[in-house]
N, C-alpha and C positions, 0 to 999 in steps of 0.2 A: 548518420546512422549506418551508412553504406561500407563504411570504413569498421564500425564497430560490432555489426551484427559479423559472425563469423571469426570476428579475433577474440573476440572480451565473451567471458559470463555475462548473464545476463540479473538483475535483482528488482523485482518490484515489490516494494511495501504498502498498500494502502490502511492507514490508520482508521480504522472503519467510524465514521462519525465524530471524526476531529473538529473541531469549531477554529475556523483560523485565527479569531483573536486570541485566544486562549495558547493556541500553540506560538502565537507572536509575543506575548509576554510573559512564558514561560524563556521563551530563546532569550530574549533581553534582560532578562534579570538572573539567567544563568543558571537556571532549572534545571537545565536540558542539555547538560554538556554534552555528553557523547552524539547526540543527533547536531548538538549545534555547530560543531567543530566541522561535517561535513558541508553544512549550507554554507553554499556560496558566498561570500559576505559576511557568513556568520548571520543569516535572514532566510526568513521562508519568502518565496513568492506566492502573490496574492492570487488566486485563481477562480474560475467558474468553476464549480460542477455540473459534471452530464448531464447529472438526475440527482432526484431527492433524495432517493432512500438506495438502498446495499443494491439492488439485483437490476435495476435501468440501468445505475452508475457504472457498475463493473459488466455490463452487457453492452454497453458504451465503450469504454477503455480497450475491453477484448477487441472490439474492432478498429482501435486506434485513434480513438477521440480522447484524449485525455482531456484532465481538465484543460481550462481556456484560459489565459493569459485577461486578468480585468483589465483591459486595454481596450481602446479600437483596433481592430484587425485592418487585413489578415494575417493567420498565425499560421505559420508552414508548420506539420505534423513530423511526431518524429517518424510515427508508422504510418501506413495506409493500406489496405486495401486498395488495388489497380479497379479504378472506378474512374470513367469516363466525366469529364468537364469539373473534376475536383479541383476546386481553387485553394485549398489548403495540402496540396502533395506537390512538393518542393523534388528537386535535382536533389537535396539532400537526405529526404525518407526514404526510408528502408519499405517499399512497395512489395507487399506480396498477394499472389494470384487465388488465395482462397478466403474465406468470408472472414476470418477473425485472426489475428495476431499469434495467439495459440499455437493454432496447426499452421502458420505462415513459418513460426522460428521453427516447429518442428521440421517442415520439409525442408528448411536450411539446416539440419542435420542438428537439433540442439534436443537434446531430454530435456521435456519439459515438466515440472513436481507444483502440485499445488498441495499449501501447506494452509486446510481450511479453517475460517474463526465461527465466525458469527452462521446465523441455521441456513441460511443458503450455499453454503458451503458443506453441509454435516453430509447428502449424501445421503438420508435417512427417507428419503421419498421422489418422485418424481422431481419435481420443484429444486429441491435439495442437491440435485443430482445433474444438472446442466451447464453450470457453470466448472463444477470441478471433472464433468465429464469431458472438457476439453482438452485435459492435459493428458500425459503417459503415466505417472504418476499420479496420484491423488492419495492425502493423508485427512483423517479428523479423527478426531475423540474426543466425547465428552468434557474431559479438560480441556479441552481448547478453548471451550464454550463461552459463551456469555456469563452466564454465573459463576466461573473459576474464578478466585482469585490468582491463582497463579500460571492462569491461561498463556500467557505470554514466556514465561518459564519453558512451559510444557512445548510450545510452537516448536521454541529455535532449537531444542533439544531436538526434535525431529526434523529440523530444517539439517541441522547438522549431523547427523546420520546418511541423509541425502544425501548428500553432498559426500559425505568418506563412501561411500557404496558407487559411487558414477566415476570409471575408468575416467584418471587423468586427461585422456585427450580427448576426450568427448565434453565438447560446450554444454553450457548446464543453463538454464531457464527457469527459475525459482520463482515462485508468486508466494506473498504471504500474505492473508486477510488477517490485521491484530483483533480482537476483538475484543482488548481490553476497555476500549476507551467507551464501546456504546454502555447502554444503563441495564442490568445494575452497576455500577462502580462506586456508590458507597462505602464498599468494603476496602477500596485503597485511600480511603483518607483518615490516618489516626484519631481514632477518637469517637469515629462517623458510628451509629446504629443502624440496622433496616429501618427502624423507625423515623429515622433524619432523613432517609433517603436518598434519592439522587438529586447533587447541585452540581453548578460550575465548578466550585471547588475540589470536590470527589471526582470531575470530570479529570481537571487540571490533574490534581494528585495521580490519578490510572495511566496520564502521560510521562511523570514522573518517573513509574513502577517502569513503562516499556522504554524507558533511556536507560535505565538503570543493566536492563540487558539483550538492548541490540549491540553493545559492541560486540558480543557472541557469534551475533549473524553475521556482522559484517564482516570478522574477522574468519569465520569459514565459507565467505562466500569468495573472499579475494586471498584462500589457501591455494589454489591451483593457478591462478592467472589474473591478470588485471579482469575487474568488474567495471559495468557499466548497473551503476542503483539508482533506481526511479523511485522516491519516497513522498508519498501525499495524501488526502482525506479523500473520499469517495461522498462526502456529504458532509453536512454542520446537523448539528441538533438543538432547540433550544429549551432553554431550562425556565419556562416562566417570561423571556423576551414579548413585550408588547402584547402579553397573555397568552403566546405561544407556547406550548410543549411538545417536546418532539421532531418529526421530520416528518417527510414525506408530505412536505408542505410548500410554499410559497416565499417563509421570512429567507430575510436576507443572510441571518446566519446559518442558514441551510445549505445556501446558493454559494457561499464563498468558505473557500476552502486554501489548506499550507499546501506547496507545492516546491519539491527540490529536484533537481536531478543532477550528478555528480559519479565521479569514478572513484571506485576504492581500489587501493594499488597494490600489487601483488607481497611487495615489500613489508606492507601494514602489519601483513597477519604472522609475521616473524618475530614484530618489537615486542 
């Protein structure tokens, strides 16, 4: 990362409440082209989450804990925070000397934009207002929101504004929270009512709808220069699991979450 903070853009996407199995049999059965074509292998890896629910997980991440390789460690970090007897900050992380990731790429000279989803993001109250108070930028609206159908639409249209507004030579540090995938998402499966509600199915289908146009973002993120995109869930949620609903919980499909990261290349966004 020492190599890439300072040459490459930078892109993080977290799929807000992705369940990794769902996102693993969407990729294998070819659901999911445009996300899938960038994983490694053409596979998500399997990972931990921080935390349970939107505001641990990404209060976690900010300070460079991504998720965790489901593995036995230890797992050298891409970021860190300079913290004394850290066993996970490698010769290879990008170490910086302030409390969160954020304002670490900012004072390495990068405009940083957050492009918010789900209500920790909106900016609408205290609460609302600390995670996106970390960057230089910060966007939300309504459509971004949970209940949009076409939240996702609306994001990269503004993510891509972003991006044509920030002088060429100035590195750029994009975050996007999708919010399509948490519940409600009934409305992205053909056929579905309120009444039917929220399933697995409607979940699937909402990841669907956001493959259908990240190549948007990806292709104005890697317009000015090679990208470095960090793309994963901040949490699982479940639908009915072992009598589970929801997050902010203990099951397993809470805890385990897709996780990619990969470079999109300057070149891309010209084909």
């Amino acid at each position: 990362m020492n190599e890439i903070v300072g040459s490459h853009d930078l892109l993080m996407v977290t799929l807000d409440t992705l369940r990794y199995d769902v996102a693993v049999e969407l990729a294998e059965a070819g659901r999911i082209p445009n996300l899938a074509r960038h994983l490694p292998g053409g596979r998500w890896e399997e990972r931990h989450a921080p935390g349970s629910f939107t505001y641990a997980s990404h209060q976690a991440m900010f300070a460079g804990f991504l998720p965790t390789p489901a593995r036995p460690g230890p797992h050298p970090r891409l970021f860190a925070a300079r913290f004394a007897g850290s066993e996970t900050t490698a010769s290879r992380t990008f170490v910086y000397d302030t409390p969160d990731l954020v304002t670490g790429l900012a004072g390495a000279g990068y405009h940083t934009v957050c492009v918010g989803g789900v209500g920790f993001f909106n900016q609408q109250g205290p609460l609302g207002s600390v995670l996106p108070g970390l960057f230089a930028e910060s966007h939300w609206e309504p459509e971004f929101g949970v209940p949009s159908p076409t939240s996702f639409e609306a994001q990269v249209a503004c993510a891509e504004k972003a991006v044509a507004r920030l002088p060429r030579e100035r590195r750029l540090f994009l975050f996007l929270n999708v919010s399509a995938l948490h519940q409600p998402n009934w409305f992205h499966l053909p056929g579905a009512t309120r009444e039917d509600g929220d399933t697995r199915a409607s979940h699937a289908a909402a990841l669907e709808y956001v493959d259908r146009h990240i190549g948007r973002l990806f292709a104005a993120m890697s317009s000015r220069r090679r990208c470095f995109a960090l793309v994963c869930s901040d949490h699982g949620t479940a639908y009915g699991d072992d009598g589970w609903t929801g997050h902010r919980l203990g099951h397993p499909v809470v805890w385990t979450v897709p996780y990619a990261h990969f470079f999109l290349d300057h070149d891309e966004a010209t084909r």
